[in-house]
matplotlib code that plots the C-alpha trace (Angstrom):
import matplotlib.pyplot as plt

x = [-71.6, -74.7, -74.2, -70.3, -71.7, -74.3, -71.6, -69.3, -72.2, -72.6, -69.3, -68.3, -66.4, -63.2, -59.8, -61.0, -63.7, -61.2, -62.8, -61.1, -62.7, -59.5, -58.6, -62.8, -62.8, -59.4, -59.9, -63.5, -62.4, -58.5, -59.7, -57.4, -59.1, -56.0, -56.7, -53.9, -53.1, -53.4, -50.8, -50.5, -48.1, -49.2, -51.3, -54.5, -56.6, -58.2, -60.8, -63.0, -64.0, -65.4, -67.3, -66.4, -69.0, -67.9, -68.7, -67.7, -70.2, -70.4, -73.3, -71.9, -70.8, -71.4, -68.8, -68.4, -66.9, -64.2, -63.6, -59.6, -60.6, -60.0, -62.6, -61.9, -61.6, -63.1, -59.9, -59.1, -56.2, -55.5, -57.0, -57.6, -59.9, -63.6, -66.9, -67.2, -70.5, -70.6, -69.0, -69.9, -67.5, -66.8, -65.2, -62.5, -61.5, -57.9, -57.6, -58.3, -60.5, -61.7, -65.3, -67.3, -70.5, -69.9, -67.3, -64.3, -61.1, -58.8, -54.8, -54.1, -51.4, -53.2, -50.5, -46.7, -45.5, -41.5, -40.6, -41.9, -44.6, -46.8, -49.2, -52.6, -53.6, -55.8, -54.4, -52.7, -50.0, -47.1, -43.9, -41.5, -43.5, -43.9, -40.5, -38.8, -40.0, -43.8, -45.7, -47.9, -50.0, -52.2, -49.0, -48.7, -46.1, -46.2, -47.7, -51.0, -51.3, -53.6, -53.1, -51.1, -48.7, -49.7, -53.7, -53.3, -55.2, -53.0, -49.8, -48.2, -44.6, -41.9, -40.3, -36.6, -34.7, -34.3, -32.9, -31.2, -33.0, -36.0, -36.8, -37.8, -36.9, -39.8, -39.3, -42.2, -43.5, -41.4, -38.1, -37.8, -37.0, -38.5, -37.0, -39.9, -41.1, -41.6, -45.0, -46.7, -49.3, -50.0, -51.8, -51.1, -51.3, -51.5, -54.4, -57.1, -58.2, -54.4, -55.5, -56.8, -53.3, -53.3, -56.6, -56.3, -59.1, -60.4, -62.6, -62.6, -65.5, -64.7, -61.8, -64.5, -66.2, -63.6, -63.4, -60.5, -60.8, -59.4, -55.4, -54.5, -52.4, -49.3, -47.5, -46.1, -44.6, -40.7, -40.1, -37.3, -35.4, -34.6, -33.1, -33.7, -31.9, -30.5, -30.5, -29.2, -32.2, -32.1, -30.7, -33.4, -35.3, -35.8, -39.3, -39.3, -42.0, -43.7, -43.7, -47.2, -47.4, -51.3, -50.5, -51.8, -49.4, -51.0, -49.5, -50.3, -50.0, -50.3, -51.0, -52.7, -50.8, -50.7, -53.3, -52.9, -56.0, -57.7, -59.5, -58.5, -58.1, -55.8, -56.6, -55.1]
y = [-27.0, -28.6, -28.6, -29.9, -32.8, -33.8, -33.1, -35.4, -38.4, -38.7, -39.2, -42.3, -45.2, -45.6, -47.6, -50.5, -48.0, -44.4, -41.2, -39.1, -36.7, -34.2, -34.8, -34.1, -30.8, -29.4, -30.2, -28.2, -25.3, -24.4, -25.2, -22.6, -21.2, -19.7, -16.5, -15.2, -12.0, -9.3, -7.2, -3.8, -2.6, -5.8, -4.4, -4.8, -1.6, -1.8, 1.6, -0.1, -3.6, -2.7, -5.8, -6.1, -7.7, -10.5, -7.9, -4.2, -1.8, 1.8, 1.3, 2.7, -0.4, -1.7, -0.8, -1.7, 0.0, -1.6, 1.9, 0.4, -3.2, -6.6, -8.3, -12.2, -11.5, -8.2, -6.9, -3.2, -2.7, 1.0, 3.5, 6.4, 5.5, 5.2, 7.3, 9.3, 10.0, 7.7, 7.9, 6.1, 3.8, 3.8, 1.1, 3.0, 1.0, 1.4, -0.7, 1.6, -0.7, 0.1, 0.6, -2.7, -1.7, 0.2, -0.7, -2.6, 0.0, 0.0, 1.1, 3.5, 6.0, 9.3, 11.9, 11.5, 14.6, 15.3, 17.9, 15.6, 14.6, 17.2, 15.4, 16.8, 16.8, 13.8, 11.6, 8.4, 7.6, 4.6, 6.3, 5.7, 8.2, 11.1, 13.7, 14.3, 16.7, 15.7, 15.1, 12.4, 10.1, 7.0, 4.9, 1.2, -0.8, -3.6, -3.6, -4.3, -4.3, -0.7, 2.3, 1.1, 4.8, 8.2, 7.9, 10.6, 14.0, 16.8, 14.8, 13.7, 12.2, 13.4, 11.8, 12.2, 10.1, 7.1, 3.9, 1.5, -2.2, -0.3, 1.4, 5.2, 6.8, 8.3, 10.6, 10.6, 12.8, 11.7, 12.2, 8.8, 7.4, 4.0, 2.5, 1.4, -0.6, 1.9, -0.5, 1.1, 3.2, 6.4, 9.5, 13.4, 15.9, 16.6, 15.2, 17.9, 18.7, 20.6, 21.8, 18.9, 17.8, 21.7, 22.2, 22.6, 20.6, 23.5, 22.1, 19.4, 18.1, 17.6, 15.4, 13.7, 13.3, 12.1, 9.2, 10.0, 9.8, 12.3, 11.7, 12.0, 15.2, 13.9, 13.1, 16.8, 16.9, 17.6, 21.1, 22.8, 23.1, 19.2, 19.1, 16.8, 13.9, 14.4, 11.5, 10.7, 9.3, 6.0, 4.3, 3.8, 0.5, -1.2, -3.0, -5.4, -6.8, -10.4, -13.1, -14.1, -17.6, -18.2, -18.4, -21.2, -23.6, -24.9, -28.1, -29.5, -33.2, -34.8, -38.9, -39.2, -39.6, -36.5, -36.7, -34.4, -34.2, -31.1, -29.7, -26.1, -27.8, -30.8, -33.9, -35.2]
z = [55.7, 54.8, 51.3, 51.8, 53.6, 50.7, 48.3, 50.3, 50.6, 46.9, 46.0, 44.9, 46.2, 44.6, 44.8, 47.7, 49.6, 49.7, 49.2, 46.7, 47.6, 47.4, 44.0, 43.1, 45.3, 44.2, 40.2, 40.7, 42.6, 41.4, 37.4, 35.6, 32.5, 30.6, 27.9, 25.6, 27.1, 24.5, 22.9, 22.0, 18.6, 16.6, 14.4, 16.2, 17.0, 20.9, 19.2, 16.8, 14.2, 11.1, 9.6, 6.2, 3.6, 1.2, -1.5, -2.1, -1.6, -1.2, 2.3, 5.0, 6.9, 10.6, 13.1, 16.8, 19.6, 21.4, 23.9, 24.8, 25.5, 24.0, 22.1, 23.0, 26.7, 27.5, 29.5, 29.4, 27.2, 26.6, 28.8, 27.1, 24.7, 25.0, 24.4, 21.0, 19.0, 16.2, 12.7, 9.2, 8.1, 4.3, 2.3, 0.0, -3.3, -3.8, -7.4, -10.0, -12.5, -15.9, -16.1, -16.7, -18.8, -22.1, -25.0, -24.5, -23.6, -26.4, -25.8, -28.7, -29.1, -28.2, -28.7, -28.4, -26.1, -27.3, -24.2, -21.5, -19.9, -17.8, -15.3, -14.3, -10.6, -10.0, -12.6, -12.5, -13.9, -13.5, -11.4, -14.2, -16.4, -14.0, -14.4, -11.3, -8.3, -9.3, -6.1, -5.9, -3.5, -3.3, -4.3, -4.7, -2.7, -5.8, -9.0, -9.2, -5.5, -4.9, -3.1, -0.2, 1.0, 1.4, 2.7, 5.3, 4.6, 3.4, 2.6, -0.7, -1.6, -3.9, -6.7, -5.9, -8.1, -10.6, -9.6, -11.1, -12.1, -13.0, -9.8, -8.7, -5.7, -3.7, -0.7, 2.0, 4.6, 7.2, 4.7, 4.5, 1.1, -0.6, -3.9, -5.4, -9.3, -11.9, -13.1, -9.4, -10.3, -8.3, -8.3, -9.0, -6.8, -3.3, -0.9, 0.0, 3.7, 4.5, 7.5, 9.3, 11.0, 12.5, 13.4, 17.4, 19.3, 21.1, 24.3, 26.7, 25.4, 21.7, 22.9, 24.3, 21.1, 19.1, 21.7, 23.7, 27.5, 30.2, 31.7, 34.8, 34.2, 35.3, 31.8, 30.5, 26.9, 27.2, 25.8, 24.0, 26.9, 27.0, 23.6, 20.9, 19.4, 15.6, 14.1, 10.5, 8.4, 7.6, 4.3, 1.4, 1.6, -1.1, -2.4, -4.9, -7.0, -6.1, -8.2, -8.8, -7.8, -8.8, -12.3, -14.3, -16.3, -19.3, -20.8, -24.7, -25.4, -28.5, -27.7, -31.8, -34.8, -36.9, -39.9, -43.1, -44.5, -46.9, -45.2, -43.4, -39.9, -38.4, -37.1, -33.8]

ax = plt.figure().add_subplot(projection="3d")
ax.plot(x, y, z, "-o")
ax.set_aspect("equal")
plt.show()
């Protein structure tokens, strides 16, 4: 009470010798500090922030632990994660560039093949140039884009068919087809650790490790004795290529009267 009665003597008179001393008091205790709330599904991971560089670099870099909460406002967002032993984040270069030291690359005929083209595993190649059946990852949504599908350990796509307007059919791992440009580059072959999707966890504690928290228990997986839903898949989606926007438009003006002269070059 003591300090409500100094607070109250050091206010100031206002409008002909009234204390406003409500308005003061309620706009110091009820202020309302409003925080975007977030949201989970956007495309925002509540695990971890890996700081990217400006640069590329092959150093591992820094990562920092979020363990399910939000990093503006600290709020818990997803329970189950948290905890973990710490892993090295590598920054994976998905644009397959020429090397830049050495002699220029020329493009030269190498051998022309008349019974079709037979891939090696590891190579890349455009997806109109691969036969049918071939299986493939690392592909590009758009040309010149990078590896954008098929990143996962042990999986791969299948080229299904050939599309009209210069497009090829690819089948995923979840059966879903994409239409894609036949200019996307991709690799040959299947992606190597098969066995990591069906290796069983084992403990308690290496859940633990990989940064997953305990449940409560009372969530059980529906078995076969609820059924399943069949659903048809769905139609194939279409990607087509961007226009590049960022490309320079050079224009030639000619202000001087043309001289002929003798000489082997022109005079503007």
């Amino acid at each position: 009470m003591n300090c409500l009665t100094n607070c109250m003597e050091k206010l100031v008179l206002r409008h002909g010798g009234v204390f406003n001393a409500f308005n003061t008091l309620g706009g110091l205790r009820y202020k309302v500090k409003f925080v975007d709330k977030p949201e989970i599904g956007k495309g925002k991971s509540f695990r971890r922030i890996v700081h990217f560089p400006d640069n590329y670099t092959v150093e591992p870099l820094n990562v920092t632990n979020l363990a399910g909460r939000d990093p503006k406002s600290g709020r818990l967002v997803v329970k189950g994660i948290g905890g973990g032993i710490k892993h090295k984040y590598h920054w994976i270069d998905w644009k397959r560039v020429g090397p830049s030291e050495g002699p220029p690359q020329i493009e030269k005929v190498i051998k022309i093949i008349k019974d079709g083209l037979r891939p090696n595993e590891g190579d890349a190649y455009p997806l109109g140039a691969l036969p049918i059946g071939t299986q493939i990852n690392c592909v590009e949504k758009y040309p010149g884009m990078g590896g954008f599908l098929i990143h996962s350990a042990g999986t791969y796509a299948t080229i299904v068919r050939k599309a009209p307007n210069d497009h090829v059919v690819i089948m995923m791992p979840s059966k879903r087809e994409f239409s894609l440009p036949a200019q996307n580059m991709c690799t040959v072959g299947r992606l190597s650790n098969v066995e990591h999707s069906s290796t069983p966890i084992g403990s308690a504690q290496r859940n633990r490790e990989l940064g997953n928290r305990p449940r409560s228990g009372l969530w059980q997986r529906k078995k076969g004795i609820h059924g399943r839903k069949i659903r048809r898949p769905p139609p194939v989606k279409t990607i087509k290529a961007k226009e590049l926007d960022d490309e320079q438009t050079i224009v030639l003006t000619c202000n001087r009267p043309f001289v002929k002269t003798l000489f082997h070059q022109f005079h503007y």
